[in-house]
C-alpha positions as CSV (number, residue, x, y, z in Angstrom):
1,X,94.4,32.7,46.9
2,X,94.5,36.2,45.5
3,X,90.1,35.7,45.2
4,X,89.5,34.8,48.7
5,X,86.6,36.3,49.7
6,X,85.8,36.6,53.7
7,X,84.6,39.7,55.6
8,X,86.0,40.2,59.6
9,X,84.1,42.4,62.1
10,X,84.6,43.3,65.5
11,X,81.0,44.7,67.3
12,X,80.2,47.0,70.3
13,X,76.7,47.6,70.8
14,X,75.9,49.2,74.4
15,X,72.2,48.2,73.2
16,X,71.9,45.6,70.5
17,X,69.0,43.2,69.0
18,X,69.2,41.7,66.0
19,X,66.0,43.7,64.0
20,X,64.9,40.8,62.1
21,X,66.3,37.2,61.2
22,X,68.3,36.2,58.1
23,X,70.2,34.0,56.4
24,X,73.5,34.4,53.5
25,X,75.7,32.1,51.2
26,X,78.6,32.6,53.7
27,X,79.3,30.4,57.1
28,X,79.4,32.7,59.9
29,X,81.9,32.2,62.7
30,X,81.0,34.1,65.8
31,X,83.0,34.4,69.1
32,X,80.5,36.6,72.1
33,X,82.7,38.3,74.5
34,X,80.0,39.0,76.8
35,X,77.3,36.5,77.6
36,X,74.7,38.8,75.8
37,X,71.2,36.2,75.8
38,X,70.5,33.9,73.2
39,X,70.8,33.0,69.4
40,X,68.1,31.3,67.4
41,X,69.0,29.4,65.2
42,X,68.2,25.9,63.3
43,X,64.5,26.4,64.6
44,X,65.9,26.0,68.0
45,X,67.0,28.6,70.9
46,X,70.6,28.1,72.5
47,X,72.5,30.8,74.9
48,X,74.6,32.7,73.2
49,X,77.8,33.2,75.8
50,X,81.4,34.0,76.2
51,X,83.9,31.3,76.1
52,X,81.7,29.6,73.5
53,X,82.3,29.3,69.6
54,X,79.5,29.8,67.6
55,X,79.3,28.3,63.5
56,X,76.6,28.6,61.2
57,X,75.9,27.3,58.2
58,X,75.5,28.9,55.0
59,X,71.0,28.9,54.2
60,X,70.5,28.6,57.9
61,X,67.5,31.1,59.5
62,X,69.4,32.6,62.6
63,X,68.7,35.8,64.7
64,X,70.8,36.9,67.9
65,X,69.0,38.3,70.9
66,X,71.3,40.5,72.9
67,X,70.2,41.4,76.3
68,X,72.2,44.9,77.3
69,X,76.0,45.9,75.9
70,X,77.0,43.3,73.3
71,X,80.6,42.9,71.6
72,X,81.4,39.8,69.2
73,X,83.7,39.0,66.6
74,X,82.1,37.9,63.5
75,X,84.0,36.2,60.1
76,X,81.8,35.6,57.2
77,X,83.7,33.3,54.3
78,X,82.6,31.3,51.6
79,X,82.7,27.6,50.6
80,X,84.4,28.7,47.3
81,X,86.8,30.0,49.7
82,X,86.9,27.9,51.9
83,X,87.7,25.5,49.0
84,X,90.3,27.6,47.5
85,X,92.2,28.0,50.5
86,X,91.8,24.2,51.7
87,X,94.8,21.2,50.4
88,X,94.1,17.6,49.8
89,X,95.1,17.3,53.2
90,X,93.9,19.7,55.1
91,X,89.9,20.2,53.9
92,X,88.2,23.3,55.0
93,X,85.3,23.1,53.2
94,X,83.4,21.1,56.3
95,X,83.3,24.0,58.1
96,X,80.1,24.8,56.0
97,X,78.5,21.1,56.2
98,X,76.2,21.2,59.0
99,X,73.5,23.9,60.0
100,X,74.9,24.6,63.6
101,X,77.9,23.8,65.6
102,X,78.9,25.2,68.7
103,X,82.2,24.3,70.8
104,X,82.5,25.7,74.5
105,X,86.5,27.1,75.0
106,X,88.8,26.8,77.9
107,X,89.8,29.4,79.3
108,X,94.0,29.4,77.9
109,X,91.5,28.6,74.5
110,X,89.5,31.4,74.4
111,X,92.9,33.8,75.2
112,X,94.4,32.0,72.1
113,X,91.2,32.1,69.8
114,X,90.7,35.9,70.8
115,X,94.2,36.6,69.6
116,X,94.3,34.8,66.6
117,X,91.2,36.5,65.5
118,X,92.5,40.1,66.6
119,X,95.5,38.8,64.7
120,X,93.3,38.9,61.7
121,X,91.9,42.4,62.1
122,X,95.2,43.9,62.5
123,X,96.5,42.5,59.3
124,X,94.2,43.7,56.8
125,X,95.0,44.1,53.2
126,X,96.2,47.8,52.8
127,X,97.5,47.4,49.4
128,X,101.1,47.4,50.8
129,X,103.8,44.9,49.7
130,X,103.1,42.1,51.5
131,X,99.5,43.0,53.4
132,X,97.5,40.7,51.0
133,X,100.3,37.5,52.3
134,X,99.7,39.0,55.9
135,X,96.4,38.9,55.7
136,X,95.9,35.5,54.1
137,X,98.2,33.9,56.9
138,X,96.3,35.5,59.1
139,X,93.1,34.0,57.9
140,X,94.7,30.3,57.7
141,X,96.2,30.4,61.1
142,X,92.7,30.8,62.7
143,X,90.7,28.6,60.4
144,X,93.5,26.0,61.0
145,X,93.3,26.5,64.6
146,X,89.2,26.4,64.5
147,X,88.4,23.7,62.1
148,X,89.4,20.5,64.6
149,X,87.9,22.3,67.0
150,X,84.2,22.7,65.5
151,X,84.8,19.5,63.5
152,X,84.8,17.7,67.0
153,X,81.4,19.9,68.0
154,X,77.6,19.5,68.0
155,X,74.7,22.1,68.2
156,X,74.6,20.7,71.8
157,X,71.6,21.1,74.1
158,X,68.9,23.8,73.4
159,X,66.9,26.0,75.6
160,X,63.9,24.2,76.5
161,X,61.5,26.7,78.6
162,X,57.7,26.2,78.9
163,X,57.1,28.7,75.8
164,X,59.5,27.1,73.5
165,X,58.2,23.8,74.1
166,X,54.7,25.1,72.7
167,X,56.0,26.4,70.5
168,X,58.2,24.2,69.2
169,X,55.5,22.0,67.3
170,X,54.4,24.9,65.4
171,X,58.1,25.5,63.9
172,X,57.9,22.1,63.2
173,X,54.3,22.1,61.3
174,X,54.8,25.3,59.5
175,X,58.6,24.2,57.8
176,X,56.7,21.3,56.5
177,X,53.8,23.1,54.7
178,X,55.5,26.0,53.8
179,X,54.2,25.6,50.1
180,X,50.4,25.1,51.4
181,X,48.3,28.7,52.5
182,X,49.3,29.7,55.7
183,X,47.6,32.0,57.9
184,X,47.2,32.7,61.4
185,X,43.5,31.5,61.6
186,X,44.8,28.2,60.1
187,X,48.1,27.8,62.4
188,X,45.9,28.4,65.4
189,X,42.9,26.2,64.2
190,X,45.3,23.0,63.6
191,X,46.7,23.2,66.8
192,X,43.4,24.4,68.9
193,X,44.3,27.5,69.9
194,X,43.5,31.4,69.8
195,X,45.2,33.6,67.4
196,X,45.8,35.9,70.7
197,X,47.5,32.7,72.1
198,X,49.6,31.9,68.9
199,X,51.1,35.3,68.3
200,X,52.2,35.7,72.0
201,X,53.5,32.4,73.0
202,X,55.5,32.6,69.8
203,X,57.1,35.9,70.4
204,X,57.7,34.8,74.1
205,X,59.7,31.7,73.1
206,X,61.4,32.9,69.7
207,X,61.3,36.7,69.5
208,X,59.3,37.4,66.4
209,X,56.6,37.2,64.8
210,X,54.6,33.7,63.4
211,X,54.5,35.7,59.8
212,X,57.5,37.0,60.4
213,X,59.1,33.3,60.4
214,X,57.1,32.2,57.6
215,X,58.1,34.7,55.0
216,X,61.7,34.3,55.9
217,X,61.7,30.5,55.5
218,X,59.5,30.8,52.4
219,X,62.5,32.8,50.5
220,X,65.4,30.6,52.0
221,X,63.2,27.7,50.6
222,X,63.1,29.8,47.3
223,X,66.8,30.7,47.3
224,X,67.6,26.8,47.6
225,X,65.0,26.2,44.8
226,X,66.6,29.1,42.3
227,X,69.9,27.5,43.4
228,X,68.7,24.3,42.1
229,X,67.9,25.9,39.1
230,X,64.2,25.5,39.3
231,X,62.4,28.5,37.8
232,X,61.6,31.7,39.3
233,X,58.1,31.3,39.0
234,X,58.2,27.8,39.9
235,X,60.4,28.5,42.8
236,X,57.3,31.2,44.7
237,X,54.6,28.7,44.1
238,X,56.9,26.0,45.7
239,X,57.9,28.4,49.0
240,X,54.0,29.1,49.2
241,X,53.9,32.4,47.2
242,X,50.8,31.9,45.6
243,X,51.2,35.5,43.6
244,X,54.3,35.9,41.7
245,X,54.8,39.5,41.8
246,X,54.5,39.1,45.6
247,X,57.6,36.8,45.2
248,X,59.5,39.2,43.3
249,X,58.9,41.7,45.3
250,X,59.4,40.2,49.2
251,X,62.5,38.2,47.7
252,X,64.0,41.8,46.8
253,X,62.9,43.5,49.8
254,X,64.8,40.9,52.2
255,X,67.5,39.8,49.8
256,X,68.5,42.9,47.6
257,X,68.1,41.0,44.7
258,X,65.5,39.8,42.2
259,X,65.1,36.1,42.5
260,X,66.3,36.0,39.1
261,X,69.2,38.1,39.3
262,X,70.0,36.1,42.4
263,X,69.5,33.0,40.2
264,X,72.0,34.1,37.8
265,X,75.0,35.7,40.3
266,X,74.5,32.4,42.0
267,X,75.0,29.9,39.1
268,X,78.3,32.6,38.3
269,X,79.8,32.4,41.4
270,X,78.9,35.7,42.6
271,X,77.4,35.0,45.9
272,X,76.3,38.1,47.7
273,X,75.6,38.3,51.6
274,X,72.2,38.8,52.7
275,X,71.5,42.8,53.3
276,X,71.5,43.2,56.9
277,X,73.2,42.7,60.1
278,X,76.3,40.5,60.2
């Protein structure tokens, strides 16, 4: 267990917005303790709230909407550590099977959950005798505690306002073509509608931008490809990239990595988290 890999933070934000979606290697377990807005996630919108236990998957587009003062817990682990700290009869490595999962919490559950996780903070590996075995209990005492819990759970029912529901068609149409040309004009023409139209219904019901969403899904797709071990130059043409050095250079820009240095730390093992926001 001395390689388990996992990253714990505790967030207060008197104003807070995620900038920009993303997406990492890790699942992400995240526990509001206000009821802040909404999360999107899964191409789907669903209220982010206190008392409610949040999972996502590892290569799943998500962004957080906070409305006013926001404070969350948020664990990022691996499925290779997830794996290493699991038993043949007690299996983590579900946790990181599905895209989305959320569980809402009792009340006496949410008072337990909260402690187990500030639990974890307080025993951090110091380097002392005995902090890394603190620290790893720690860690296995709340993923032992969460995993029949989210196990049990579903995505549940999304937010389905008049916007979204416009929009929702267009999420669907655009992750299907991602590898065909893509541009406003087009969107707007195949579904009979003004650009004007397109770019403000879509920001109303998701909170960014339609090019914003398709050059984030084209480099998951492209991640998944590299991870696939299709070629780098094979992997842009299939996300839609129709210039290679375009690839390159929006892959770096959003992951910190080449896609072929990403290629390689991923066939090694060395998964990095995506630069941004956790």
């Amino acid at each position: 267990m001395t390689n388990v890999e996992f990253h714990l933070q505790l967030n207060h934000n008197e104003t807070w917005n995620m900038s920009r979606l993303h997406f990492h290697d890790h699942c992400e377990l995240l526990l509001p303790l206000v009821s802040p807005g909404n999360i999107f996630v899964s191409d789907q919108v669903y209220p982010l709230r206190r008392g409610t236990l949040y999972l996502i998957g590892e290569n799943t587009l998500h962004r957080t909407m906070a409305e006013g003062f926001h404070a969350r817990y948020v664990l990022h682990i691996s499925k290779k550590s997830l794996a290493q700290l699991s038993t043949p009869q007690t299996d983590l490595t579900g946790l990181c099977d599905t895209p989305f999962r959320r569980s809402e919490l009792k009340s006496g559950e949410m008072t337990e959950v909260i402690e187990l996780f500030q639990a974890l903070e307080r025993n951090k590996n110091d380097g002392s005798f005995g902090s890394d075995v603190r620290q790893m209990v720690a860690l296995l005492n709340l993923l032992i505690r969460l995993a029949p819990v989210l196990s049990a759970a579903t995505p549940g029912e999304s937010i389905q306002n008049r916007d979204f529901l416009r929009v929702s068609p267009i999420l669907d149409y655009i992750r299907d073509n991602l590898s065909e040309p893509l541009t406003l004009d087009h969107i707007a023409g195949r579904f009979y509608i003004s650009k004007h139209y397109l770019c403000r219904v879509f920001k109303a019901a998701t909170g960014f931008s339609v090019m914003e969403y398709i050059i984030y899904s084209r480099v998951l797709k492209a991640r998944q490809l590299l991870q696939e071990g299709v070629s780098v130059q094979r992997a842009g043409e299939l996300s839609g990239f129709s210039d290679n050095s375009h690839f390159i250079r929006t892959f770096g820009h959003l992951t910190g990595l080449t896609p072929g240095r990403y290629a390689k730390e991923y066939q090694s093992g060395d998964q990095v988290l995506l630069r941004g926001e956790l």
